[in-house]
C-alpha positions in Angstrom: -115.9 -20.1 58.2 -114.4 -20.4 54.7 -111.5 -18.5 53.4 -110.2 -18.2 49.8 -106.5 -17.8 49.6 -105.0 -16.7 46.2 -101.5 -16.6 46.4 -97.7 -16.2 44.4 -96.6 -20.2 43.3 -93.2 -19.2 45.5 -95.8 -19.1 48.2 -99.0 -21.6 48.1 -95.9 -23.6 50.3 -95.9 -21.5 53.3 -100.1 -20.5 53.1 -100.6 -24.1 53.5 -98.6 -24.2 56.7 -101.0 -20.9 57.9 -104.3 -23.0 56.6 -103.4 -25.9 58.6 -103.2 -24.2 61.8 -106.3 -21.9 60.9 -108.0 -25.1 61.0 -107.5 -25.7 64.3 -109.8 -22.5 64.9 -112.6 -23.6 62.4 -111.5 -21.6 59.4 -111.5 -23.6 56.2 -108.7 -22.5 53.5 -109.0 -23.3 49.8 -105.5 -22.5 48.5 -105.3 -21.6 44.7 -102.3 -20.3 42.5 -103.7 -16.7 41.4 -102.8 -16.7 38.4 -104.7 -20.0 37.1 -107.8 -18.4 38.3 -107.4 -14.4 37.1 -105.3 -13.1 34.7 -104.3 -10.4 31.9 -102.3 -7.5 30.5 -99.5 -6.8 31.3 -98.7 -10.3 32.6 -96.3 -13.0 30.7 -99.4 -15.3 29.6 -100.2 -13.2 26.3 -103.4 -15.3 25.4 -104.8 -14.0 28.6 -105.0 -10.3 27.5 -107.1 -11.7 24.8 -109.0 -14.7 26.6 -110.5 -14.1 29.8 -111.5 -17.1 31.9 -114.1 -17.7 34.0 -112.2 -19.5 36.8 -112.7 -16.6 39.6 -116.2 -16.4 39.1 -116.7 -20.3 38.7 -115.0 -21.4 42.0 -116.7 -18.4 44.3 -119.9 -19.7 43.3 -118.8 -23.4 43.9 -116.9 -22.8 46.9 -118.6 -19.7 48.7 -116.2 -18.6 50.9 -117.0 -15.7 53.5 -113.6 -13.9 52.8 -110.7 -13.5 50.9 -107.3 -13.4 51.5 -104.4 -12.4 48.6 -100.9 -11.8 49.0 -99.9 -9.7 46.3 -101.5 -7.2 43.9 -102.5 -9.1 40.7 -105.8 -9.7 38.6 -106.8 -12.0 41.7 -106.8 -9.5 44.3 -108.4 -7.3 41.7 -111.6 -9.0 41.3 -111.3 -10.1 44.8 -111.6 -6.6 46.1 -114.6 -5.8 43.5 -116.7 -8.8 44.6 -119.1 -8.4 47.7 -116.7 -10.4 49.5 -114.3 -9.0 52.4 -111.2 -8.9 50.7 -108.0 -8.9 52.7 -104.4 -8.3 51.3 -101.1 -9.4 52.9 -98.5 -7.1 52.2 -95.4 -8.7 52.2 -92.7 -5.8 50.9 -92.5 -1.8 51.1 -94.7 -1.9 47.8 -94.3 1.9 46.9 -90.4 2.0 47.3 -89.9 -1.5 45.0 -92.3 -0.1 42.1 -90.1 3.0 42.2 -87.0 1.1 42.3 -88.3 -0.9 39.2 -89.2 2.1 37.2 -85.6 3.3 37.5 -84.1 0.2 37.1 -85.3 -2.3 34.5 -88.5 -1.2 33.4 -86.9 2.2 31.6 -87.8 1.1 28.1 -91.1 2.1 26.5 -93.3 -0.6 26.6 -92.0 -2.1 30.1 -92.8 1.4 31.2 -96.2 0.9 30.3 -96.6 -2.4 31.9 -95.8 -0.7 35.2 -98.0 1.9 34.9 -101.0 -0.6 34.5 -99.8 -2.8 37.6 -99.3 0.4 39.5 -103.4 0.6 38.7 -104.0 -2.2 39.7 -101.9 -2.1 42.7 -103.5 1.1 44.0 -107.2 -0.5 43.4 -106.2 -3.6 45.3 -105.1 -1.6 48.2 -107.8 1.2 48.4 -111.0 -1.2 47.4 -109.4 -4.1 50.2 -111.2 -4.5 53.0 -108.4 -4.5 55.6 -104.6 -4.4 54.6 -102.2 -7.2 56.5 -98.5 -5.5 56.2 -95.8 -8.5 57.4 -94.6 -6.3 60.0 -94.9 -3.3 62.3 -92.4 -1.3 60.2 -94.4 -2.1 57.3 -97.6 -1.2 58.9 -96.3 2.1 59.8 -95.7 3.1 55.7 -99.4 1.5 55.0 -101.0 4.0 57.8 -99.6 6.7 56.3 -100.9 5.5 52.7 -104.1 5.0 53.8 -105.2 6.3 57.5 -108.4 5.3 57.4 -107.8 1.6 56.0 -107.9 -0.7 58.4 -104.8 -2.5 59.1 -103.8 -5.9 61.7 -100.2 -7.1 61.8 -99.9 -10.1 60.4 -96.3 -11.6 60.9 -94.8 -14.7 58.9 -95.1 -17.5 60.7 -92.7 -20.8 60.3 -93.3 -24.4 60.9 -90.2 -25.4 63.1 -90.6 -28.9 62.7 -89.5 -28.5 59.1 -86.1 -27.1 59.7 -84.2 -30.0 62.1 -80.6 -30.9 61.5 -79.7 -33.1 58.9 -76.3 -33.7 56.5 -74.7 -30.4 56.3 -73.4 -29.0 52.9 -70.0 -29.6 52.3 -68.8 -25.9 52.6 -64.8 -24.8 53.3 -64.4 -23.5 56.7 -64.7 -21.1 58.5 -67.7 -19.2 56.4 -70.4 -17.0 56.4 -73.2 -17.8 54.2 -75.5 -15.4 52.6 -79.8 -16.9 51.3 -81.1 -13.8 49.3 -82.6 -13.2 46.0 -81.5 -10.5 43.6 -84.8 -9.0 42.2 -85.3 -6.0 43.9 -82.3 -3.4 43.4 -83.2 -1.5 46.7 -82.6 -4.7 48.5 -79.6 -6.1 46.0 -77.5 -3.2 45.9 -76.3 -3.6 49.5 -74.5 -6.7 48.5 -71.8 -4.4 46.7 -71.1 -3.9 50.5 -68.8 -7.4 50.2 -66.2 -5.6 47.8 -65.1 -4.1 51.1 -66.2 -6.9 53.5 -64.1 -10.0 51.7 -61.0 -9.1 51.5 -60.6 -7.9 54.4 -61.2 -11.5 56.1 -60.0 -13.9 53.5 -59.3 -16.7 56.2 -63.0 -16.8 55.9 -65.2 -17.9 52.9 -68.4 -16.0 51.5 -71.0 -18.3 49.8 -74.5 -16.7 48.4 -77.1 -18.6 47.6 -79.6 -16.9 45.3 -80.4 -15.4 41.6 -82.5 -12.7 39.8 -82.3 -10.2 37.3 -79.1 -8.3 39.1 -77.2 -11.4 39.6 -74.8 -10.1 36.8 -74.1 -6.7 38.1 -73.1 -8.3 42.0 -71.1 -11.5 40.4 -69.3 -9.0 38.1 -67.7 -6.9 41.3 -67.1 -9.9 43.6 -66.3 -13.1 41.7 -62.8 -12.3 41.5 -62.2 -12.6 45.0 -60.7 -16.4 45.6 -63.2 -16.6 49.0 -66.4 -16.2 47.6 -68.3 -18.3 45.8 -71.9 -18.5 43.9 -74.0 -21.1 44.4 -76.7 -20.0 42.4 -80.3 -21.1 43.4 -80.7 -24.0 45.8 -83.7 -26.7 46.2 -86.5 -25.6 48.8 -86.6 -26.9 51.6 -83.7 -29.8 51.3 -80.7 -28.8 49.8 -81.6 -24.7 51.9 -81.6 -26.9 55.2 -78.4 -29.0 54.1 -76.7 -25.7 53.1 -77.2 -23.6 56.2 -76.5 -26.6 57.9 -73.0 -26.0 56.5 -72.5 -23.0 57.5 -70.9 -21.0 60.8 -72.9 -18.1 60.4 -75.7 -16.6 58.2 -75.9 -13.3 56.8 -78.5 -11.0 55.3 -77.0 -7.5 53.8 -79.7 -5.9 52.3 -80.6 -2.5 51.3 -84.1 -3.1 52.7 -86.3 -5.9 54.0 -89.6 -6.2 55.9 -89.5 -9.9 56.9 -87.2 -12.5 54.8 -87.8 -15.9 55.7 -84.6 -17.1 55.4 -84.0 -15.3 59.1 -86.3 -17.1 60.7 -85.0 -20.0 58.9 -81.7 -19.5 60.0 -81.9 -19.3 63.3 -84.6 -22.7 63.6 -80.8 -24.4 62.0 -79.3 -22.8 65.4 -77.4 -20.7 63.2 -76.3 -16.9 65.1 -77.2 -14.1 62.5 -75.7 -10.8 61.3 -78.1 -8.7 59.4 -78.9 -5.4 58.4 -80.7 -3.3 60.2 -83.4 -2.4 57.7 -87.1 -2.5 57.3 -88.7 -5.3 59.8 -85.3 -7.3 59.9 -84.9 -5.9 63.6 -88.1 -7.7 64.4 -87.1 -11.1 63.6 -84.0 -11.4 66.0 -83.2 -10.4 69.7 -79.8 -8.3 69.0 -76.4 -9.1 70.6 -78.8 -12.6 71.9 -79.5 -14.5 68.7 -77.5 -12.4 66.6 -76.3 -8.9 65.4 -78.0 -5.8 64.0 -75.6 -4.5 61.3 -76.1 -0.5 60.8 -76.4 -0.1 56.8 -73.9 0.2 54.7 -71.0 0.1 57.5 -68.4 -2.4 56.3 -66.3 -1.8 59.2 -68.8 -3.4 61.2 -70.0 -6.4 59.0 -65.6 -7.3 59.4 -65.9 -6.1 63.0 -69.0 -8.6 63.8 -67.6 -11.5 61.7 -64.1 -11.4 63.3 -65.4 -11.4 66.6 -67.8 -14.0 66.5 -66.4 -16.3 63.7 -63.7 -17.8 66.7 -66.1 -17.8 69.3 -67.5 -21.4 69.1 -69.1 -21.3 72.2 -71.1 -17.8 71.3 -71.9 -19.4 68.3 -73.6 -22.7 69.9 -75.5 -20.5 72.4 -76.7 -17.9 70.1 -77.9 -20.9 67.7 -80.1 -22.1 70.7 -81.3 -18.9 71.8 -82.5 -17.9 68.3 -84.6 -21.3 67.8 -86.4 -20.6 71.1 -86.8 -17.3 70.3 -88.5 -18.5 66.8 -90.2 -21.5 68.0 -91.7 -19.4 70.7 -92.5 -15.9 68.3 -93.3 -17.2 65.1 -95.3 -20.3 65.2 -98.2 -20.4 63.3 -100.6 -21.8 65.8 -99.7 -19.2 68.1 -100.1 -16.3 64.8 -103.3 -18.4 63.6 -105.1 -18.2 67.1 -105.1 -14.5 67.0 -105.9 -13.9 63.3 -109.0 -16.0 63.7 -110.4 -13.6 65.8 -109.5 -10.8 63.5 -111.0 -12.9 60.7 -114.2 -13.5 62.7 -114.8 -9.9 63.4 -114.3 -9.2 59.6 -117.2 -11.6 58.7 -119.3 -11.2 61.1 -119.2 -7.0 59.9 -119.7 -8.0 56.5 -123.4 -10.0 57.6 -124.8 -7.4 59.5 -124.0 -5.1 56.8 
């Protein structure tokens, strides 16, 4: 079997990690960056609104593949789901909850406004024309089922290479600290780092670093730089300088708003790091509570100090908890163990489509 993958650049990195164990099934993967191949209003490459290419049409007749998988809802997904091709979308995010957050957030002026509305088209073609949906996780799932009840829908979890994340020449952090690896693009996820105002000073024996950037950087930095215990250290090299940093740290944090399944959990825990984190979205999925790590209920401060305090002084906790969550990853998330079972599900898919 040949698959087509058209994926985000942030993540042709991790696809190859799934393609490589798919071939141990007999699935071959051609990975392409989406955008190179389909393209057009309202994206950032203006000469494509005016100049189509060819590229989609030119490499399914050269490479033929017998399905195709996308992971986000762009011009590649569109034609992918208007070919006679299964087309298969992996849902990474609460889609419908981040486009609303955008629209009353930073697309407010006129013409961004616009630019929404068309992706919002395209988003809701991709997702009704596709011939099975893959949310990330079974909270995710849950929302797409209610979407669309009659699409077909098959978990398909992030898996992680564990050989990737070994130990290596930690950061050079101050200790004790809790270190924080998230992005600030969505505000439904961002906000809940405002959280800290309350969470810092309140333990400032210990120091906060985050790790991360985005279009809301501004509004967070402006309410916690101040505070002599935390400090911004912007966006970080992937995969070297993320291992070296959590490395560094004594314990890793997520406080989000909402989340299905961030990486940088998994990622955490394969460093033997224990893990406080929100209990949001799919994050409960990706840790065994009060075993690897803690479940933090949203937006309870007294908590996130309660949890730190505790565990920050407990050494051994903190070594056995590290171990525990790498099992528990190594064992839950590898992607030979994800691929063997999607294969099948990939299988039935095609073999539909040809007796069709």
């Amino acid at each position: 079997m040949k698959m087509l993958i058209g994926a985000a650049p942030s993540k042709l990195f991790h696809l190859e990690e799934l393609s490589k164990s798919l071939s141990k099934f007999e699935i071959e993967c051609k990975i392409v960056n989406d955008t190179e191949y389909a393209d057009g209003y309202p994206s950032r490459n203006f000469k494509s609104w005016v100049f189509q290419n060819k590229k989609f049409e030119k490499l399914i007749l050269e490479y033929k593949p017998d399905v195709i998988f996308f992971d986000r809802p762009r011009h590649f997904g569109l034609k992918a789901v208007n070919s006679k091709i299964p087309a298969i979308f992996y849902l990474r995010g609460d889609y419908w909850s981040e486009m609303k957050w955008a629209r009353e957030t930073i697309y407010k002026s006129f013409g961004r406004k616009k630019a929404l509305d068309k992706w919002e088209t395209i988003g809701e073609e991709c997702f009704s024309k596709a011939s099975m949906i893959l949310p990330i996780c079974k909270y995710l799932e849950k929302i797409v089922n209610k979407k669309f009840p009659e699409k077909p829908t098959y978990v398909l979890q992030g898996g992680i290479d564990s050989a990737k994340w070994f130990k290596t020449n930690p950061m050079q952090l101050k200790h004790p600290c809790v270190g924080l690896l998230q992005g600030a693009t969505i505000w439904g996820k961002t906000k809940e780092l405002l959280l800290l105002k309350k969470i810092i000073p309140a333990l400032p024996e210990i120091t906060f670093y985050w790790v991360g950037d985005g279009p809301y950087t501004s509004q967070i930095l402006s309410e916690l730089e101040n505070f002599e215990n935390f400090k911004w250290l912007g966006s970080l090299e992937y995969p070297k300088k993320v291992r070296e940093y959590l490395s560094g740290l004594d314990i890793y944090a997520l406080v989000s708003g909402i989340d299905m399944s961030p990486l940088t959990v998994q990622e955490a825990q394969l460093m033997k790091k224990p893990v406080l984190v929100s209990d949001v979205g799919g994050v409960a999925e990706l840790i065994k509570n009060n075993e690897t790590g803690y479940l933090i209920e949203l937006g309870n401060s007294d908590m996130w100090i309660e949890k730190i305090s505790f565990i920050i002084n407990e050494l051994e906790l903190q070594k056995k908890m590290g171990i525990e969550g790498r099992k528990f990853i190594e064992k839950n998330f590898s992607w030979d163990t994800l691929a063997k079972d999607f294969s099948k599900i990939l299988n039935e898919i095609v073999s539909k489509n040809k007796s069709q």
